[in-house]
KOLBA-970199 format. One record per residue (C-alpha): residue in one letter; x, z, y. Coordinates in Angstrom, 3 decimals, padded with zeros to 6 digits. Example, Ala and Ser with C-alpha at 12.3 -4.5 7.8 and 13.67 -1.06 7.14 Angstrom:
KOLBA-970199
['A'; [012.300; 007.800; -004.500]],
['S'; [013.670; 007.140; -001.060]],
***
This chain:
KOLBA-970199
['X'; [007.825; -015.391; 031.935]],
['X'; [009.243; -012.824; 030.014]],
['X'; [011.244; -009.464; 029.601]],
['X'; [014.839; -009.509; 029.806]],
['X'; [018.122; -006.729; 028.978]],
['X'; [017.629; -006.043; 032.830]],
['X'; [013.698; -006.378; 032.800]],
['X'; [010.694; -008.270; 033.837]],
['X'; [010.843; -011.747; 035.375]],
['X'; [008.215; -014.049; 036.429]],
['X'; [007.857; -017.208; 037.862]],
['X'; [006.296; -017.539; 041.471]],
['X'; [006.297; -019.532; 044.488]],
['X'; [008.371; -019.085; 047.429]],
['X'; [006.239; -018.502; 050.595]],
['X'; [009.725; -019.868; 053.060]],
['X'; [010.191; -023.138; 050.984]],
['X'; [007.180; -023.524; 048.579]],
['X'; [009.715; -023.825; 045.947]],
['X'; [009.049; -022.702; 042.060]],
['X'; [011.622; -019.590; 042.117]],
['X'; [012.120; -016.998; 039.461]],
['X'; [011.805; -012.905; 040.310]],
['X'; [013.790; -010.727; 038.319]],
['X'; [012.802; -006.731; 038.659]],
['X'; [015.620; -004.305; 037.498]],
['X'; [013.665; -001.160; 037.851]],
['X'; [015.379; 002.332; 038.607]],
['X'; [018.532; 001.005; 039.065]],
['X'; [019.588; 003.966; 041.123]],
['X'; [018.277; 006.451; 038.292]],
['X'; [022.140; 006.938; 037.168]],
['X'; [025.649; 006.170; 038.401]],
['X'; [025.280; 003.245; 034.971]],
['X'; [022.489; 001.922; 035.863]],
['X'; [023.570; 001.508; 039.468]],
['X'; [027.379; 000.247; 038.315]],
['X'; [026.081; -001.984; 036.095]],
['X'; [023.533; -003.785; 038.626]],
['X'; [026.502; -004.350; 041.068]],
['X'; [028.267; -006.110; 038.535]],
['X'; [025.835; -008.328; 037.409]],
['X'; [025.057; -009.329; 041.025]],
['X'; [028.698; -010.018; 041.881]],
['X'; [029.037; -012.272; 038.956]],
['X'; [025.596; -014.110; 039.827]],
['X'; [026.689; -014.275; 043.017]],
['X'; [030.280; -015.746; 042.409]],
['X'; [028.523; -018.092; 039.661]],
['X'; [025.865; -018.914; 042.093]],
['X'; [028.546; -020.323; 044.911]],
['X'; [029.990; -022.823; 042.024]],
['X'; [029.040; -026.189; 043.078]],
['X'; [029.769; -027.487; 039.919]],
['X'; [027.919; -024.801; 037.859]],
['X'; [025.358; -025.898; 035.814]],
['X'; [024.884; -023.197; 033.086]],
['X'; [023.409; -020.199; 035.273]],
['X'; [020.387; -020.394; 037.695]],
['X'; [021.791; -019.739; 041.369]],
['X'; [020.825; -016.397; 042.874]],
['X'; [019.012; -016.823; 046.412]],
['X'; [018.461; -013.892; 047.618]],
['X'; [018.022; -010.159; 046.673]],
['X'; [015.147; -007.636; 047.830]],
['X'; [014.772; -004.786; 048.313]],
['X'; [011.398; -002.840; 048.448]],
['X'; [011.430; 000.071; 049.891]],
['X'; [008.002; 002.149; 049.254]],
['X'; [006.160; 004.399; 051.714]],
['X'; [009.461; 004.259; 054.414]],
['X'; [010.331; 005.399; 057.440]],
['X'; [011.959; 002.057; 058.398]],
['X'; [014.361; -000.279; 057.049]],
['X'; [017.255; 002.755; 056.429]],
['X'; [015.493; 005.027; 054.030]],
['X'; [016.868; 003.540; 050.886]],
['X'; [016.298; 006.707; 049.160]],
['X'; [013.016; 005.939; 048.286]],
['X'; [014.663; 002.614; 046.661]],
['X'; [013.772; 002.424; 043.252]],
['X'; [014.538; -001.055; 042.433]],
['X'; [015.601; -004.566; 043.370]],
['X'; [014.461; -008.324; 043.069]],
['X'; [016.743; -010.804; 041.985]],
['X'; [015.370; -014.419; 043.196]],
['X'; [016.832; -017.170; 041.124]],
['X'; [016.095; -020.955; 041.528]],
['X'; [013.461; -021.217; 038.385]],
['X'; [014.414; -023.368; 035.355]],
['X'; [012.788; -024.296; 032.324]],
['X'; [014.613; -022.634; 029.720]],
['X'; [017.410; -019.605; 029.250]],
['X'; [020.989; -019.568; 027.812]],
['X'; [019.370; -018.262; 024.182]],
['X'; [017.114; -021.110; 024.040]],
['X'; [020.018; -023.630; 024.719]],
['X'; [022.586; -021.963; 022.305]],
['X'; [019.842; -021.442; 019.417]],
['X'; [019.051; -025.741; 019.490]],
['X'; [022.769; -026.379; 020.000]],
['X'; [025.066; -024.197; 018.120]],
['X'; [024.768; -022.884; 014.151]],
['X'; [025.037; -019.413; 016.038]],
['X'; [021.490; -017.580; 016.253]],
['X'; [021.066; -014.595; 018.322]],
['X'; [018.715; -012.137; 017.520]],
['X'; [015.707; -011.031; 020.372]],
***
């Protein structure tokens, strides 16, 4: 799909619901104490956005995983490197939608 601030995201299918979801890698997001910070933030404001009925402007967040490579179990997040966000998928992003409706252009 594309490559955001954060990283890569792609579009896939949900193996629980067969549902057209949206993965969203931030990679080494333990690599520094900013990197780290800043990933907690955005995933308490997706996560307050995403339990807004009424919201309409953000995709909601679903769930968040976390692969853990070559583990000794479900504990040994120091071998963590990264997350995945999993959105609900829609067709366009908040650039898009601000570029056809506003005189304001952002640059990519």
């Amino acid at each position: 799909m594309g490559y955001g601030i954060s990283g890569p995201a792609i579009k896939a299918r949900s193996k629980k619901s067969g549902s057209i979801i949206t993965l969203k890698y931030l990679p080494e997001i333990f690599g520094s104490f900013y990197a780290t910070k800043k990933a907690v933030r955005e995933i308490k404001i997706l996560k307050a956005l995403s339990e807004i009925e009424t919201n309409v402007f953000t995709p909601k967040l679903l769930d968040i995983i976390v692969p853990v490579s070559g583990s000794d179990g479900p504990g040994d997040l120091e071998k963590v490197d990264g997350l995945f966000l999993v959105f609900e998928f829609v067709q366009t992003d908040l650039k898009k939608v601000l570029d056809k409706s506003s005189k304001i252009k952002f640059s990519t």
